[in-house]
PDB file of N, CA, C and O in Angstrom:
ATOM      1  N   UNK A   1     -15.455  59.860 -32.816  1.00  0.00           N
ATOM      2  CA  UNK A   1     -16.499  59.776 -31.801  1.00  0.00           C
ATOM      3  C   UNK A   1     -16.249  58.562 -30.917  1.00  0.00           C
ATOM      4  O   UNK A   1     -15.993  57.442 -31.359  1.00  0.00           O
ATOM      5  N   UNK A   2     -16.368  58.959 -29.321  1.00  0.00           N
ATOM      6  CA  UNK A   2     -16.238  57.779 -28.462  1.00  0.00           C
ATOM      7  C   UNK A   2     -17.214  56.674 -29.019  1.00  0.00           C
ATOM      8  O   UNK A   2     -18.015  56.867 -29.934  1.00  0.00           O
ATOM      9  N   UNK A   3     -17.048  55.571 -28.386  1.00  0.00           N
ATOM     10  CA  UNK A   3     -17.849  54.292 -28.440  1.00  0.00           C
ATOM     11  C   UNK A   3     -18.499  54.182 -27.093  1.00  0.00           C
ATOM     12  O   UNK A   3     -17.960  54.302 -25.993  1.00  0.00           O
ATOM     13  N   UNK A   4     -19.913  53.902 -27.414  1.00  0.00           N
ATOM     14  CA  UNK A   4     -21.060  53.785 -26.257  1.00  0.00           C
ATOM     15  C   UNK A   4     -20.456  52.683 -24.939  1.00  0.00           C
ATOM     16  O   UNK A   4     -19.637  51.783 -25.126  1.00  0.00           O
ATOM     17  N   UNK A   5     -20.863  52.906 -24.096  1.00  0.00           N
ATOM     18  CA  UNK A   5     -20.161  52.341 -23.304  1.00  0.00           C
ATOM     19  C   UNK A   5     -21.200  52.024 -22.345  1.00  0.00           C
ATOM     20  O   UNK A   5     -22.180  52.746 -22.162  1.00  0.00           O
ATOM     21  N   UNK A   6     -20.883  50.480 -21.477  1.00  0.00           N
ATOM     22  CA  UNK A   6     -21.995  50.223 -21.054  1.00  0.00           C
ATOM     23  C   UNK A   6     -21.711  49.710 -19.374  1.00  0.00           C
ATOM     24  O   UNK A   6     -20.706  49.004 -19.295  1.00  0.00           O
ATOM     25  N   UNK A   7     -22.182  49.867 -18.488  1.00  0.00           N
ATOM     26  CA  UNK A   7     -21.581  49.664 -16.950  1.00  0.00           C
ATOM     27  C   UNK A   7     -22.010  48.047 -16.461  1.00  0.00           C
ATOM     28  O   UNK A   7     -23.206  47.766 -16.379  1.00  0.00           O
ATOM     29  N   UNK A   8     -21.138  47.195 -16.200  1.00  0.00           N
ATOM     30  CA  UNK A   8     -20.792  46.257 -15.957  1.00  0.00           C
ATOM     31  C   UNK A   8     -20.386  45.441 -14.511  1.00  0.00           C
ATOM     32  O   UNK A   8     -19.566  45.987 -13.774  1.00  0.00           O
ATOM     33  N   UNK A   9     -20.886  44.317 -14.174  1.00  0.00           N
ATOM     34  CA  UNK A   9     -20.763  44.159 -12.784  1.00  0.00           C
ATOM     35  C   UNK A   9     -20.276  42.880 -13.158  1.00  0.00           C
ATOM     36  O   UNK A   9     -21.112  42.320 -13.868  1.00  0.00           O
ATOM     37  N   UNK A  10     -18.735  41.832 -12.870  1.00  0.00           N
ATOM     38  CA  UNK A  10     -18.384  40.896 -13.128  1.00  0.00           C
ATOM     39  C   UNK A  10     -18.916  40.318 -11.187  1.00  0.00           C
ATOM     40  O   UNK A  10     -19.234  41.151 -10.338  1.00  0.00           O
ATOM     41  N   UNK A  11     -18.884  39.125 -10.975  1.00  0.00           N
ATOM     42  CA  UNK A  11     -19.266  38.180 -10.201  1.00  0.00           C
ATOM     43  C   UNK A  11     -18.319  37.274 -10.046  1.00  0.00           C
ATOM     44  O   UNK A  11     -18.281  36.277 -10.766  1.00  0.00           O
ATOM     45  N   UNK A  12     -17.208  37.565  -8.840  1.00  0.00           N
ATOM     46  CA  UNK A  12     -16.525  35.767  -8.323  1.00  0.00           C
ATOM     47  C   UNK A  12     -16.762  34.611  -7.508  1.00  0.00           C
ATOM     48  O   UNK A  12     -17.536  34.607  -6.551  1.00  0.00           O
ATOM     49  N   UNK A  13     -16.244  33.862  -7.807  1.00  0.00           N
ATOM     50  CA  UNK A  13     -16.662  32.579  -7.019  1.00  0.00           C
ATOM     51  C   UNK A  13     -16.190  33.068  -5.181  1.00  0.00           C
ATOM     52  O   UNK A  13     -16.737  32.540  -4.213  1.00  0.00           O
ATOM     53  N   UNK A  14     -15.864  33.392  -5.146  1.00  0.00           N
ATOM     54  CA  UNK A  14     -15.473  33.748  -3.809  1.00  0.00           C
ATOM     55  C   UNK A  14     -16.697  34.879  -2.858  1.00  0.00           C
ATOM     56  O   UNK A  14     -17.010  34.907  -1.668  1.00  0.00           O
ATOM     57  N   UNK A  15     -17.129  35.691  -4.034  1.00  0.00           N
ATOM     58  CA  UNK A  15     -18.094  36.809  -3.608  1.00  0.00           C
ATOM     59  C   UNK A  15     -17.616  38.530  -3.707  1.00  0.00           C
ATOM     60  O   UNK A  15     -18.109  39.568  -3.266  1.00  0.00           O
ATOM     61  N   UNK A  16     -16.379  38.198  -4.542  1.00  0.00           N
ATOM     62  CA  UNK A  16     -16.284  39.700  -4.662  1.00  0.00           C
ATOM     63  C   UNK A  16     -16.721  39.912  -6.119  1.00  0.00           C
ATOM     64  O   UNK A  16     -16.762  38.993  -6.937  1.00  0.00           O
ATOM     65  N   UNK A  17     -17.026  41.114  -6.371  1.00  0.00           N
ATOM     66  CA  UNK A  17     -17.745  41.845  -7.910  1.00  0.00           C
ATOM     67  C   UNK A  17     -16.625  42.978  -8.317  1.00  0.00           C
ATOM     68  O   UNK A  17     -16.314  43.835  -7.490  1.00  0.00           O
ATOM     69  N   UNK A  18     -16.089  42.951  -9.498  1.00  0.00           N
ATOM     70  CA  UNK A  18     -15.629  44.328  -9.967  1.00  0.00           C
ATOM     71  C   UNK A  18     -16.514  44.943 -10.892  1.00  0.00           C
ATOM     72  O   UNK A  18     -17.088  44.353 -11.807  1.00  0.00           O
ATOM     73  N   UNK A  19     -16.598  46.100 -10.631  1.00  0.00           N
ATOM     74  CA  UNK A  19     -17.646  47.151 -11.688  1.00  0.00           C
ATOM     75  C   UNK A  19     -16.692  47.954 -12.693  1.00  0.00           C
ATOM     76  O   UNK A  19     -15.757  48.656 -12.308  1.00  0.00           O
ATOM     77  N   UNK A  20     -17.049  47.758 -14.027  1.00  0.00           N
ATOM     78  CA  UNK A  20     -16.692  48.352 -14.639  1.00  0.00           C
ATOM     79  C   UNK A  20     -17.105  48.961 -16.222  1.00  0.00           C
ATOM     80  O   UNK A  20     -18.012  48.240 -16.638  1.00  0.00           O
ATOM     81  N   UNK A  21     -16.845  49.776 -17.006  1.00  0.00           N
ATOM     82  CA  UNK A  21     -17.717  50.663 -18.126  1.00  0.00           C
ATOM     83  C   UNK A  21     -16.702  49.966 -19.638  1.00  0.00           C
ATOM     84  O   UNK A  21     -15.587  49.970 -20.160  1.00  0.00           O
ATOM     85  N   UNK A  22     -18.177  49.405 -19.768  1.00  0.00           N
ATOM     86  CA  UNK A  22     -17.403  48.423 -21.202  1.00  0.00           C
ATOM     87  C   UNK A  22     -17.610  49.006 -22.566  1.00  0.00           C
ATOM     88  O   UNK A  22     -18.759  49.163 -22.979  1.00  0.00           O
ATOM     89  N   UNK A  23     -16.570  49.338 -23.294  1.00  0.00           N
ATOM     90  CA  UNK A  23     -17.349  49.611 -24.591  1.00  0.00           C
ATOM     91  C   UNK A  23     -18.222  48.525 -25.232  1.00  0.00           C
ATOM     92  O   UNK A  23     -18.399  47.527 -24.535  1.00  0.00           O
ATOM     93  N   UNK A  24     -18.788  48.551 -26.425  1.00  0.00           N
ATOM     94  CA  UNK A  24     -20.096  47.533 -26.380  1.00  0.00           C
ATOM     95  C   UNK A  24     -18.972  46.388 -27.519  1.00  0.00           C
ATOM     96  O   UNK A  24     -19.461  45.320 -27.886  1.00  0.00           O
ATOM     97  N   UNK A  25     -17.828  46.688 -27.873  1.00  0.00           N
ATOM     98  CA  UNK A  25     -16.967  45.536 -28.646  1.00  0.00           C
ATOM     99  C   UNK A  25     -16.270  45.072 -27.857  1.00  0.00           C
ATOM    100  O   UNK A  25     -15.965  43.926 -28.187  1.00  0.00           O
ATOM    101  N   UNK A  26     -15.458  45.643 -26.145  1.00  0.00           N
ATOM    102  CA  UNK A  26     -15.115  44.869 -25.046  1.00  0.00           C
ATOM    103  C   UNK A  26     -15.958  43.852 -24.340  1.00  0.00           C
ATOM    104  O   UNK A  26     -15.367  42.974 -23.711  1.00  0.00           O
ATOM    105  N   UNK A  27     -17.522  43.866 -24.371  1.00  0.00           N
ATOM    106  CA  UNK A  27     -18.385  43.557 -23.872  1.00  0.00           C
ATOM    107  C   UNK A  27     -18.672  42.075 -24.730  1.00  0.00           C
ATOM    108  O   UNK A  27     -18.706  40.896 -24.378  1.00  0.00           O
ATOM    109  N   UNK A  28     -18.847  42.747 -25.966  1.00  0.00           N
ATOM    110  CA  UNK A  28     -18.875  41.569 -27.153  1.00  0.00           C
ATOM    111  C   UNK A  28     -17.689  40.113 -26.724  1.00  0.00           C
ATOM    112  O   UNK A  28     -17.850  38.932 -26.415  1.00  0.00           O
ATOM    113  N   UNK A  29     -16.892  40.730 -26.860  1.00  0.00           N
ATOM    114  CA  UNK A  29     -15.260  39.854 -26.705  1.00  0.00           C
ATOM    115  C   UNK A  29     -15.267  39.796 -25.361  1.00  0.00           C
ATOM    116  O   UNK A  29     -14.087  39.838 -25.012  1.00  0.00           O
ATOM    117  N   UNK A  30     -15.983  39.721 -24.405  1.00  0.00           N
ATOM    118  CA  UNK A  30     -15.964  39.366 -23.308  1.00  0.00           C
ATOM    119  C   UNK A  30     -16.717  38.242 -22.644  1.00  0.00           C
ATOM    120  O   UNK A  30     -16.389  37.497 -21.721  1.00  0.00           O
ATOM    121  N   UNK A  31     -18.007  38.337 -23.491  1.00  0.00           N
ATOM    122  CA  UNK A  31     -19.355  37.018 -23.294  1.00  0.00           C
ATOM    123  C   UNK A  31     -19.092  36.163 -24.318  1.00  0.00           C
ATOM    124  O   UNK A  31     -19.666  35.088 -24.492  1.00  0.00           O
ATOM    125  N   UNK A  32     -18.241  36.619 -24.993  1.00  0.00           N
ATOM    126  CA  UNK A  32     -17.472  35.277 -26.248  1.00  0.00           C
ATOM    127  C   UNK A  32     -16.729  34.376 -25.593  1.00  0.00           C
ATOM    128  O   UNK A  32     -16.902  33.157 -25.582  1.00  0.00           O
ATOM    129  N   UNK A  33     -15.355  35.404 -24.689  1.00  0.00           N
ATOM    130  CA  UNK A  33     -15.025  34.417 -23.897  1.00  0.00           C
ATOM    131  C   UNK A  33     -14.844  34.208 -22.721  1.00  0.00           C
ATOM    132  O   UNK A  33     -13.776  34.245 -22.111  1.00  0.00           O
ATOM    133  N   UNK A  34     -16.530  33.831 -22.089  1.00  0.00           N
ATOM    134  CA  UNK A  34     -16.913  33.524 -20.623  1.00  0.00           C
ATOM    135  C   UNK A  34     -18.033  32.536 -21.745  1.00  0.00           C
ATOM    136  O   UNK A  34     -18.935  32.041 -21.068  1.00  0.00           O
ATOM    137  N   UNK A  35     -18.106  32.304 -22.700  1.00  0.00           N
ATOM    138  CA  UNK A  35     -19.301  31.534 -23.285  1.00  0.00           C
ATOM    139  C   UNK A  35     -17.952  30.151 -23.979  1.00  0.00           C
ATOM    140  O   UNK A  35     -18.477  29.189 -24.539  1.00  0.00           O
ATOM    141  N   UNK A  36     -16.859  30.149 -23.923  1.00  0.00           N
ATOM    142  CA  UNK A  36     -15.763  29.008 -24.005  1.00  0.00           C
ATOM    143  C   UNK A  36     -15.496  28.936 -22.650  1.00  0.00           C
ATOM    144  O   UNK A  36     -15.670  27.821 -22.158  1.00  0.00           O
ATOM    145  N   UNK A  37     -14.956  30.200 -21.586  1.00  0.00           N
ATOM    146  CA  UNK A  37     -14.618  29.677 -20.529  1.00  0.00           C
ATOM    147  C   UNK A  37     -13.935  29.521 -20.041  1.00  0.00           C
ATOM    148  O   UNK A  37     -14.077  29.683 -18.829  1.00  0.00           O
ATOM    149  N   UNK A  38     -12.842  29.152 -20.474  1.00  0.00           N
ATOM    150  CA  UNK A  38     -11.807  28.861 -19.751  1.00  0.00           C
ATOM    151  C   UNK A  38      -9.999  29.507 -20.229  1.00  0.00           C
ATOM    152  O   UNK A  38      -9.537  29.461 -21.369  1.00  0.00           O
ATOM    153  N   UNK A  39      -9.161  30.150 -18.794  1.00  0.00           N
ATOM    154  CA  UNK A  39      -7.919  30.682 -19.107  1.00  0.00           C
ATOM    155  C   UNK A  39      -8.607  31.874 -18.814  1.00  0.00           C
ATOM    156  O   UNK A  39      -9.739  32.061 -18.368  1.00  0.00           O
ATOM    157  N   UNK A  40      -7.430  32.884 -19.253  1.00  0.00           N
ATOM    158  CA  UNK A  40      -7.417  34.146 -18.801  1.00  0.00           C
ATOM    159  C   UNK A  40      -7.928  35.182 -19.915  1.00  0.00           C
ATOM    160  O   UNK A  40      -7.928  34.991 -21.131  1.00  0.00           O
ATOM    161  N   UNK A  41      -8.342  36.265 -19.260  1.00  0.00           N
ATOM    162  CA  UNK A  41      -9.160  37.013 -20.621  1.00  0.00           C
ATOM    163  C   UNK A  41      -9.104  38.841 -19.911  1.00  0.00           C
ATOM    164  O   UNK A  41      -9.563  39.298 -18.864  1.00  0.00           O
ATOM    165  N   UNK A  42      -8.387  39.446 -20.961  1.00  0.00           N
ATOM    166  CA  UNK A  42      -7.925  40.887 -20.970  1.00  0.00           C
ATOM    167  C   UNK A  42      -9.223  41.736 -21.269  1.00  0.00           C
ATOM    168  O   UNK A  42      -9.957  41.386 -22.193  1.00  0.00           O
ATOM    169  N   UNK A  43      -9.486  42.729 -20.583  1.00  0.00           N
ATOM    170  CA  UNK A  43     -10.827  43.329 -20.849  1.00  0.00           C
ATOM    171  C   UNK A  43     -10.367  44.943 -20.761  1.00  0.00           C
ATOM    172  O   UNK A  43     -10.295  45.371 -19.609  1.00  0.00           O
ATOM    173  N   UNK A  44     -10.070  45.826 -21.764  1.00  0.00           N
ATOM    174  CA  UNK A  44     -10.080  47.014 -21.715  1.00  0.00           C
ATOM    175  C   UNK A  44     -11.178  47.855 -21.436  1.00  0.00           C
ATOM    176  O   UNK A  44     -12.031  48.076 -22.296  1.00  0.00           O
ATOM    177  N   UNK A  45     -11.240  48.474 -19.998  1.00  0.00           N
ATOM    178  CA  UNK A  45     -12.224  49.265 -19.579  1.00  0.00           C
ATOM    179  C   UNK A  45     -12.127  50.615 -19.474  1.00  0.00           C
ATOM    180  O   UNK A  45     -11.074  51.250 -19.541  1.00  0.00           O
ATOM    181  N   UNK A  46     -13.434  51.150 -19.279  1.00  0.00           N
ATOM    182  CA  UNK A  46     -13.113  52.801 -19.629  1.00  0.00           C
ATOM    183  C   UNK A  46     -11.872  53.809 -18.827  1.00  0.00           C
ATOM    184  O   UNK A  46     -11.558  54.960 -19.130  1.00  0.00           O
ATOM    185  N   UNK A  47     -11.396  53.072 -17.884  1.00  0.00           N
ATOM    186  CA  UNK A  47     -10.182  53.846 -16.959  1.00  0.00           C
ATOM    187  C   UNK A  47      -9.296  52.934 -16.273  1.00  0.00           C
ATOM    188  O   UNK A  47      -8.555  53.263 -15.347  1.00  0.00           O
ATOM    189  N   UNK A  48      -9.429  51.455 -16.901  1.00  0.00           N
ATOM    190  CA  UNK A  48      -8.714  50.758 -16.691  1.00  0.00           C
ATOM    191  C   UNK A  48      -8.551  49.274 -17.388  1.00  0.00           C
ATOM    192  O   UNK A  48      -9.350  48.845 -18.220  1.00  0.00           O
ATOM    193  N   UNK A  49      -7.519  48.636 -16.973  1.00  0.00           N
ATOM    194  CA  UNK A  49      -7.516  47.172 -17.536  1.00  0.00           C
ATOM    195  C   UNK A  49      -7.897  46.253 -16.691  1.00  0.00           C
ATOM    196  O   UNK A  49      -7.804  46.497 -15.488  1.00  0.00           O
ATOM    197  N   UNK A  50      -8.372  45.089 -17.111  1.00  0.00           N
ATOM    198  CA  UNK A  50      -8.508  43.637 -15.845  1.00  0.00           C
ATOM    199  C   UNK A  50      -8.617  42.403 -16.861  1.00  0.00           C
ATOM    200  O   UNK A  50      -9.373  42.258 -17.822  1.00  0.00           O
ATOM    201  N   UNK A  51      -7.594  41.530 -16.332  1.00  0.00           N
ATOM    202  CA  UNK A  51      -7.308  40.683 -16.834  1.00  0.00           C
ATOM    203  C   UNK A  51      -8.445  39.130 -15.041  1.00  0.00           C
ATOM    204  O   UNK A  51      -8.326  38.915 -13.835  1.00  0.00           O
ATOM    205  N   UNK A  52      -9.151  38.725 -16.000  1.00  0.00           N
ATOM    206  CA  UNK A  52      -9.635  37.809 -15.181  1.00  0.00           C
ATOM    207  C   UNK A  52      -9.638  36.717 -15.354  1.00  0.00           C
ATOM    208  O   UNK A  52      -9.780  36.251 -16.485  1.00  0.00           O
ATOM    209  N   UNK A  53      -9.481  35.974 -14.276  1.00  0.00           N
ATOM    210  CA  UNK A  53      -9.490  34.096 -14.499  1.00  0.00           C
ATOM    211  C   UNK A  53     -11.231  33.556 -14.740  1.00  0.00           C
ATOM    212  O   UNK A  53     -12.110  33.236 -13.940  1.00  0.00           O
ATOM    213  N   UNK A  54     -11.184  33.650 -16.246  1.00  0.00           N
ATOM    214  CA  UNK A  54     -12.989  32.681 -16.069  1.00  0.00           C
ATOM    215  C   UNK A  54     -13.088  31.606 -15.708  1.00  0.00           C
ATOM    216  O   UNK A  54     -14.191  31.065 -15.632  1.00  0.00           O
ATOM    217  N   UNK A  55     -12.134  31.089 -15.435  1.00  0.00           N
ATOM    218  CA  UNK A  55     -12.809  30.137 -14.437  1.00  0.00           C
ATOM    219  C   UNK A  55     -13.261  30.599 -13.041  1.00  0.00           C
ATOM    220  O   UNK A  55     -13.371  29.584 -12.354  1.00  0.00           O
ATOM    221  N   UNK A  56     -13.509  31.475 -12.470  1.00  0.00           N
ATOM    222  CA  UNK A  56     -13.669  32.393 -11.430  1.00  0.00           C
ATOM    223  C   UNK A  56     -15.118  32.724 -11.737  1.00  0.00           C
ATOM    224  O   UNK A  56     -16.061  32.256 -11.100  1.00  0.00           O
ATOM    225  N   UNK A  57     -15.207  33.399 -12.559  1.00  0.00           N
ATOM    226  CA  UNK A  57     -16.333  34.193 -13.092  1.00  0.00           C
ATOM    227  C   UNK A  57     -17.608  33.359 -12.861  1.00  0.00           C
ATOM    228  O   UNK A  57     -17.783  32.371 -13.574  1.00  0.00           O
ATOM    229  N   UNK A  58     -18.553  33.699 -11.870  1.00  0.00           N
ATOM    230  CA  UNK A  58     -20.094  33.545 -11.707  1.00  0.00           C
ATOM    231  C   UNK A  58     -21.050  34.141 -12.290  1.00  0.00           C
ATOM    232  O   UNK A  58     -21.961  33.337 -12.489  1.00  0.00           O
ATOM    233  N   UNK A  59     -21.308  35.250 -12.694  1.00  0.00           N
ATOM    234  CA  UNK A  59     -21.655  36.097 -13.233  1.00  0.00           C
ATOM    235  C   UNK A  59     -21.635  36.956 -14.058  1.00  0.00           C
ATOM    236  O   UNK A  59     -20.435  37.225 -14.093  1.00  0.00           O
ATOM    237  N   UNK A  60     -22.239  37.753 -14.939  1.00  0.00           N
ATOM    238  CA  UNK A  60     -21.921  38.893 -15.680  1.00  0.00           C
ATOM    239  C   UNK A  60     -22.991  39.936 -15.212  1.00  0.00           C
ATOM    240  O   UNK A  60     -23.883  39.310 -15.784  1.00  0.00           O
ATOM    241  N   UNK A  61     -23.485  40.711 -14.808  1.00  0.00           N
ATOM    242  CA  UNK A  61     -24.541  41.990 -14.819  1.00  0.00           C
ATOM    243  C   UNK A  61     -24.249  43.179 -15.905  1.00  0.00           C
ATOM    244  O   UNK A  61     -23.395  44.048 -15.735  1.00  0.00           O
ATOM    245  N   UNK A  62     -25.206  43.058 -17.191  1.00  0.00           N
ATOM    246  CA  UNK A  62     -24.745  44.219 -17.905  1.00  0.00           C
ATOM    247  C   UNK A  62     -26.152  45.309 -17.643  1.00  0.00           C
ATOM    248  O   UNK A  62     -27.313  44.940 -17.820  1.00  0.00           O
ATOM    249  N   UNK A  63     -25.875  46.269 -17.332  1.00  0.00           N
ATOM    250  CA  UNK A  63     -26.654  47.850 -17.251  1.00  0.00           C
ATOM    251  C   UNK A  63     -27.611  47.707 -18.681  1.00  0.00           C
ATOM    252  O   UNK A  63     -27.142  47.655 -19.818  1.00  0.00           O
ATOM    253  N   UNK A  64     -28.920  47.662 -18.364  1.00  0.00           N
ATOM    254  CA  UNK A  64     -29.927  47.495 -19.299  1.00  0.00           C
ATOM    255  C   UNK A  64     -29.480  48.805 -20.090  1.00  0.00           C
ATOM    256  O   UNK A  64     -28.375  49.346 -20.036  1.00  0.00           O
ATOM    257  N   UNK A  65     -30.781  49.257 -20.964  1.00  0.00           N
ATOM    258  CA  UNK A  65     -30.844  50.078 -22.347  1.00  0.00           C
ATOM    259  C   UNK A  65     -31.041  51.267 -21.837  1.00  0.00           C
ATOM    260  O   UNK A  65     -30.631  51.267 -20.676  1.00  0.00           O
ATOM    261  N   UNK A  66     -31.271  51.806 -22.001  1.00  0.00           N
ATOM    262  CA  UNK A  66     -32.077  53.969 -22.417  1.00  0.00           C
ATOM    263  C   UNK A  66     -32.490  54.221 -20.966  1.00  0.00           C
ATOM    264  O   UNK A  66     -33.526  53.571 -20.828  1.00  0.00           O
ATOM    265  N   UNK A  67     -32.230  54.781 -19.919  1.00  0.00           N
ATOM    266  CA  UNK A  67     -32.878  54.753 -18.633  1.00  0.00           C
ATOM    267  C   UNK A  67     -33.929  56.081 -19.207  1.00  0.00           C
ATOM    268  O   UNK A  67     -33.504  56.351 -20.330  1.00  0.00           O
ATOM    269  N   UNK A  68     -35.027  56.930 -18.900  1.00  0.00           N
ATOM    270  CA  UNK A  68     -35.158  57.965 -18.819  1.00  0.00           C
ATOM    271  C   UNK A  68     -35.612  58.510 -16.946  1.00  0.00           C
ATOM    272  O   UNK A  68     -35.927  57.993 -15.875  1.00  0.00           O
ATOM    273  N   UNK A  69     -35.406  59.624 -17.444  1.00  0.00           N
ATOM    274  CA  UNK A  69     -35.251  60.362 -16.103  1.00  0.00           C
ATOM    275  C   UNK A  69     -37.158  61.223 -16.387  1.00  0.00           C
ATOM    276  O   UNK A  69     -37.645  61.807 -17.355  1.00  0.00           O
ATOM    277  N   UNK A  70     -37.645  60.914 -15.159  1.00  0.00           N
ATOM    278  CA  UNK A  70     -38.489  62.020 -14.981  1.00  0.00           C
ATOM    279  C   UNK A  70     -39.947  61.625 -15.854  1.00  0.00           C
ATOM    280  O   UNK A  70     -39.997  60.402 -15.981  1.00  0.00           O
ATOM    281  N   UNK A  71     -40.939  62.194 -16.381  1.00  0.00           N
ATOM    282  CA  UNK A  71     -42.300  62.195 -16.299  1.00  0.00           C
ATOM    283  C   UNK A  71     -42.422  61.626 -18.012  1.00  0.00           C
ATOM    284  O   UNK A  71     -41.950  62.429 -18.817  1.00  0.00           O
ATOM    285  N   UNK A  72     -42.933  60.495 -18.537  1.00  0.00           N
ATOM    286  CA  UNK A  72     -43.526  59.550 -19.382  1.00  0.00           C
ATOM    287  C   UNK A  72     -44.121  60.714 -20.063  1.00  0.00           C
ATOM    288  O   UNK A  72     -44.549  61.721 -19.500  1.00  0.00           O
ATOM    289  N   UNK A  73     -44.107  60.480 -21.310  1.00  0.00           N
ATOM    290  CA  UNK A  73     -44.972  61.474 -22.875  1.00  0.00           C
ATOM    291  C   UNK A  73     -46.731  60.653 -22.531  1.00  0.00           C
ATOM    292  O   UNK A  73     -47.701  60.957 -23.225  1.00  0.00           O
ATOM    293  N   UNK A  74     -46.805  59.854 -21.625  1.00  0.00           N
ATOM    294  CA  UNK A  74     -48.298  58.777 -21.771  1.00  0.00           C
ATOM    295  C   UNK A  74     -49.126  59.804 -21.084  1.00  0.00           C
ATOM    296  O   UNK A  74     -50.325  59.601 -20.889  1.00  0.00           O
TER     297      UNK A  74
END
């Protein structure tokens, strides 16, 4: 079974953003290391790779929980 996967918006110092669909153990190993910081850091994404300089990195945006669509059980 695939692994849940979660949509992702990285943030550079410059002003550009790459979007991309993280599994939730790429995601893990990713705020591990943007939470040290510093050097380069390999991120396997759902249709691709990106290797980014955190020292670059402004941001993280991760895609909240459960969206539902359409009319509340309330």
């Amino acid at each position: 079974m695939a692994s849940e996967t979660r949509r992702v918006e990285i943030g550079f110092a410059g002003g550009q953003v790459a979007a991309a669909r993280l599994a939730e153990e790429e995601l893990a190993g990713l705020r591990s290391a943007l939470e040290q910081g510093d050097g380069w850091h390999s991120v396997t994404a759902q249709d691709s790779e990106l290797v980014l300089d955190l020292r670059q990195v402004v941001f993280l945006r991760i895609e909240g929980g459960a969206q539902a669509i359409g009319f509340s059980g309330k």
